[in-house]
C-alpha positions in Angstrom: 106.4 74.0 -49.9 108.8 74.4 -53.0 110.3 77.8 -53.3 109.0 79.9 -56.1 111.3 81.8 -58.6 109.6 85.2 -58.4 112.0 87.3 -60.3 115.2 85.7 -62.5 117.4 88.7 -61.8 120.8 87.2 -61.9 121.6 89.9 -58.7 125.5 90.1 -58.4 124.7 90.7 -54.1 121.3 90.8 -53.3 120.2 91.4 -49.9 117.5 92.9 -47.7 114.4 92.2 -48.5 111.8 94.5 -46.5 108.1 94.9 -46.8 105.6 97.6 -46.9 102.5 96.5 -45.6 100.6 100.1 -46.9 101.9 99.8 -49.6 102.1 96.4 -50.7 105.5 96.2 -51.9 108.9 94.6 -51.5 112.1 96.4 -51.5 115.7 95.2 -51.4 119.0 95.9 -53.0 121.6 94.6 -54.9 124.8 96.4 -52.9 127.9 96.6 -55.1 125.4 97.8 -58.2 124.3 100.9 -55.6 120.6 99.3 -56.9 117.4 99.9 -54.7 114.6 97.5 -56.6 110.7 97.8 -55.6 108.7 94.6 -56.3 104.8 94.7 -56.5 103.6 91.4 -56.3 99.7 92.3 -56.6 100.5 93.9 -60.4 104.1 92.2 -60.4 105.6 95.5 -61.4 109.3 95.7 -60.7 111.5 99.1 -61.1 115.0 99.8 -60.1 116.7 103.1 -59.0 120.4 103.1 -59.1 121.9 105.2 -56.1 125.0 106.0 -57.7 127.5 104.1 -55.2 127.3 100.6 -53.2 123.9 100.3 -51.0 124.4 98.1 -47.8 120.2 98.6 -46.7 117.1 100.4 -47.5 114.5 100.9 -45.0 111.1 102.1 -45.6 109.5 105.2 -44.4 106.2 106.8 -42.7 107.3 109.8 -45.4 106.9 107.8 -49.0 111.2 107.6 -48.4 113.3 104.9 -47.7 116.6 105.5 -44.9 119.6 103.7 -46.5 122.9 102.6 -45.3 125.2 103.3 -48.2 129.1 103.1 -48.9 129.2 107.4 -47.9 127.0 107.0 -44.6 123.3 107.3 -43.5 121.0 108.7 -46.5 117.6 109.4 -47.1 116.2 108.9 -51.0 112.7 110.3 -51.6 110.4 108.0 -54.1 108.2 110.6 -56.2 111.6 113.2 -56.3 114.0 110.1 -56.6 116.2 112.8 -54.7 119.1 111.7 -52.5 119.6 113.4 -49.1 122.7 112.6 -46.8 121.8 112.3 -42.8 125.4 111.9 -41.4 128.1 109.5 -41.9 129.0 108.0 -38.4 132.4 106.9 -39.0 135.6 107.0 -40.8 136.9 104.5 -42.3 137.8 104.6 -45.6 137.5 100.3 -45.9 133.7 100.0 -44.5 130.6 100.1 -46.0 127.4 99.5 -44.8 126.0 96.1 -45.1 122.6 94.7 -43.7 120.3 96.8 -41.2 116.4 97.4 -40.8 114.1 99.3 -38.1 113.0 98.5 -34.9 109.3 98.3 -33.3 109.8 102.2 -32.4 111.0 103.7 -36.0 114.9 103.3 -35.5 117.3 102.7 -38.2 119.5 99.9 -37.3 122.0 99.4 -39.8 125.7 97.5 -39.4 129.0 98.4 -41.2 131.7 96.1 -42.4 135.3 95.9 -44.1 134.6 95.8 -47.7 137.6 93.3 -47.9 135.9 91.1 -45.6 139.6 90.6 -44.3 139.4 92.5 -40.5 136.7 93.4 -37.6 136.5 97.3 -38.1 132.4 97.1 -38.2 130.0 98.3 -36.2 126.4 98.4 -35.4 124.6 102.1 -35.4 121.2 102.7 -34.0 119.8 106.3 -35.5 116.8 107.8 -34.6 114.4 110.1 -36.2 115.2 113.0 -33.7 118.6 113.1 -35.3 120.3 110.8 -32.5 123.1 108.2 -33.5 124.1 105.4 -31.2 126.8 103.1 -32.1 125.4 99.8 -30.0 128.3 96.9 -30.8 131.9 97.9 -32.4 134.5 95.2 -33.8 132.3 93.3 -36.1 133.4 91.0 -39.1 130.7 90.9 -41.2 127.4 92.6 -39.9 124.3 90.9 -41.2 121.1 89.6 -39.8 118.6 91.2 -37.3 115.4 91.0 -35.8 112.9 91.2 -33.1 111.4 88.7 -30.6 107.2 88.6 -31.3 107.3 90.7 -27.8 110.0 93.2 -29.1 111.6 92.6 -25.9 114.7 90.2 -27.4 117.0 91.2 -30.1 118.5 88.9 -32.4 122.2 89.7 -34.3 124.4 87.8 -36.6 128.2 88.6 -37.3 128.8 86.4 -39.6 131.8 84.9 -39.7 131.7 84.2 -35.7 128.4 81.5 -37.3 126.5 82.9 -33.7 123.3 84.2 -33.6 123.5 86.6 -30.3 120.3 87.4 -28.5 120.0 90.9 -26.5 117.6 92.1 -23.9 116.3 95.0 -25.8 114.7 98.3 -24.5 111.8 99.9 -26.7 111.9 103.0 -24.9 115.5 103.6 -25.0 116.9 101.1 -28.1 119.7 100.1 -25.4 120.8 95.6 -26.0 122.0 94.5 -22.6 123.0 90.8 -21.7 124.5 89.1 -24.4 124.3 85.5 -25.1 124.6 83.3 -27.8 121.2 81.3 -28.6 122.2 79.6 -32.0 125.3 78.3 -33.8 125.7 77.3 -37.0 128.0 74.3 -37.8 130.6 73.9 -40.5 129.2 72.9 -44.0 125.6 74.6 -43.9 126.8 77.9 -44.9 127.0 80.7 -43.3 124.6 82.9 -41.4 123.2 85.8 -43.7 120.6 87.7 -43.3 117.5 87.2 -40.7 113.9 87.2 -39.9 111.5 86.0 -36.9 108.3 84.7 -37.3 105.3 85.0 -34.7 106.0 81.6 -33.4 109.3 83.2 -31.8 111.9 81.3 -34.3 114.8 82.3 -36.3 115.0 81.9 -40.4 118.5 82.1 -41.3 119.5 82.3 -44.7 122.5 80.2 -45.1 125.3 81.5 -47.3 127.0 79.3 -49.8 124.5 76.9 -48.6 121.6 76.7 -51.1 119.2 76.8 -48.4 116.6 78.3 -45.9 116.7 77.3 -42.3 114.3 77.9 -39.0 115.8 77.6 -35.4 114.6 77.4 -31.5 116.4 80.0 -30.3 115.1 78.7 -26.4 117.5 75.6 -27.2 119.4 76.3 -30.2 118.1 73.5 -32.1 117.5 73.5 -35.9 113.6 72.9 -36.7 113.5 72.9 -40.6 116.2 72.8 -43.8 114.3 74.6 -46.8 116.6 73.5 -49.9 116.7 76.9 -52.4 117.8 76.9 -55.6 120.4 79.3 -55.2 124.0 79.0 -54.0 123.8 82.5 -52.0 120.9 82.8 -49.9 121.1 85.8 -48.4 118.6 87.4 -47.1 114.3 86.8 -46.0 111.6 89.1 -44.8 107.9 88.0 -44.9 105.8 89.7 -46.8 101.9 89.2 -48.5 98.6 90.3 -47.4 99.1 88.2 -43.9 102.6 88.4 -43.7 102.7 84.3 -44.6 105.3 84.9 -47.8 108.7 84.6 -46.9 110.2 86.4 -50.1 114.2 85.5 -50.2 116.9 87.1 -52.2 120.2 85.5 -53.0 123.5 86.9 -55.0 126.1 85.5 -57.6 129.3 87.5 -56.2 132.0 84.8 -55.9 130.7 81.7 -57.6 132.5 80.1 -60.2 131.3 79.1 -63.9 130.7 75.6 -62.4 128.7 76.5 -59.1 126.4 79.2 -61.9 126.3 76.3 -64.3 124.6 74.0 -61.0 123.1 77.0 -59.5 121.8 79.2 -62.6 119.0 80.6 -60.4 121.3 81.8 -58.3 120.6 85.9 -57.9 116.7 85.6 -57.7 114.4 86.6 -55.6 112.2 83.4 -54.4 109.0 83.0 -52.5 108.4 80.2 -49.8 105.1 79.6 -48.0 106.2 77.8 -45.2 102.4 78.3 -43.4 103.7 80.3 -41.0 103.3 83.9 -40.5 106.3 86.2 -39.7 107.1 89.8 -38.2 106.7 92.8 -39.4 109.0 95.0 -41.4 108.9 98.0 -38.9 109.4 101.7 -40.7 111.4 104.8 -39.9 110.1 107.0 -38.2 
C-alpha cells in the first residue's frame, strides 16, 4: 500500500480534495494561487481555472458548478461559463479567509474561516443552504480545517487545528444543528498537525498530518490510532476517497513554509498522491 504520485504539481497550499462520483472527477485547490484544478483519472486530464483571489474550498454541484469559500465570501463558479457569481459574504473581517469546508448528506455548504496570519481565533464555521440560509454553527476558531460525517450521518466530525482535537457533534440532517460536543481524538506532539479529514464506511477518521509526512486512521469510539501511512510529502493536507468504488484515497499536500533543506528531503512535496488502503470511504456529498 505505497502511495502513488498522481500528479507532480509542486502546489504552494493544496487542500480539499472532493470527488464527483457522476462525473468521475477530482477537484481541489491550491488556496493562496486562487486555483480550482479538476483531475480525471479515467483519461488523466488535468485543467486549472484561476479564481482571481485566494480559494479556501470548492464544493461540487447538482448544477455542473462548484460553491466556493474564497478570501471575498461565499461564491458560486459555473464550469461551461467559467463565470464567477458572489452568494454573500457572512462576515467582516478584513484578516479571515476561508479555509477548508465541504457539504453535508442534505446539500449544505459547510465551509470554515480563519486568520490569514494564523496568529488569533477570529474564525468561524458557516453552514449555508441552498434556500439562501446562512448559519454560523462554531465561532472563535484558530485554524478551521477537517470535516466529515459518521457512515449514519448522524455524528459530525471537526478539526481546529491548532487545539490538535478532533471534536465529534450530534448532528441533525433535517435541521444541520451540532449539539453535544466532545472531543474523540487527540493528536500528540511530533506527528504533525491535524489537517484536513475524511471517514470511511468502517466509521474511522483519516487525518492528514501536517508537517508530518504522513497519513493516519483513528477509532474515534476510543481515540486510538489504527494505522501510520508514511507520504512522501512534508505537508499532508488534505484526503477524500474517490474511484469507481470510492476505495482511492487521493491526498493533496502543499510546500508553503518549508525550507530549501525540508524541499531538498521532501521534493514531492505539493503533489497529489493516491493510496489504496482496501477500504472504502464516504461520499463527497454536493450542493444542493
Amino acid at each position: 500500500m505505497q502511495p502513488e504520485l498522481v500528479l507532480d504539481l509542486k502546489l504552494d497550499l493544496g487542500e480539499g480534495p472532493a470527488w464527483d462520483s457522476q462525473a468521475g472527477i477530482l477537484s481541489f485547490v491550491d488556496i493562496r494561487a486562487g486555483d480550482l484544478h479538476l483531475f480525471h483519472p479515467a483519461t488523466a486530464s488535468h485543467r486549472t481555472f484561476n479564481l482571481g483571489e485566494p480559494v479556501g474550498c470548492a464544493a461540487p454541484s447538482s448544477t455542473n458548478e462548484f460553491i466556493l469559500g474564497l478570501r471575498s465570501g461565499i461564491w458560486t463558479f459555473n464550469l461551461p461559463t467559467q463565470t464567477l457569481t458572489q452568494v454573500l459574504h457572512p462576515e467582516n473581517i478584513p484578516g479571515n479567509r476561508f479555509n477548508d469546508g465541504k457539504c453535508d448528506p442534505r446539500g449544505r455548504f459547510l465551509a470554515g474561516s480563519m486568520d490569514n496570519a494564523e496568529t488569533e481565533n477570529t474564525g468561524s464555521l458557516y453552514s449555508y443552504s441552498a434556500d439562501g440560509t446562512c448559519r454560523t454553527l462554531l465561532t472563535g476558531l484558530g485554524i478551521s480545517n477537517g470535516l466529515t460525517w459518521s457512515p449514519d450521518q448522524k455524528t459530525f466530525y471537526f478539526i481546529d487545528t491548532p487545539t490538535r482535537k478532533v471534536m465529534a457533534y450530534d448532528y441533525n440532517l433535517d435541521t444541520g444543528d451540532i449539539t453535544n460536543p466532545r472531543q474523540v481524538v487527540y493528536i500528540p506532539n511530533g506527528m504533525g498537525w491535524p489537517d484536513g479529514m475524511t471517514s470511511d464506511m468502517d466509521g474511522m477518521l483519516w487525518i492528514a498530518m501536517w508537517g508530518g509526512a504522513k497519513m493516519t486512521r483513528w477509532n474515534p469510539a476510543d481515540g486510538q490510532l489504527l494505522d501510520v501511512y508514511p507520504i512522501p510529502a512534508l505537508n499532508v493536507s488534505a484526503c477524500c476517497f474517490g474511484g469507481p468504488d470510492l476505495t482511492d484515497l487521493y491526498i493533496t499536500s502543499a510546500r508553503k513554509g518549508m525550507t530549501e533543506k525540508q524541499l531538498e528531503q521532501y521534493p514531492l512535496t505539493g503533489g497529489l498522491f493516491r493510496l489504496r488502503p482496501g477500504v472504502s470511504g464516504a461520499p463527497t456529498f454536493k450542493f444542493g
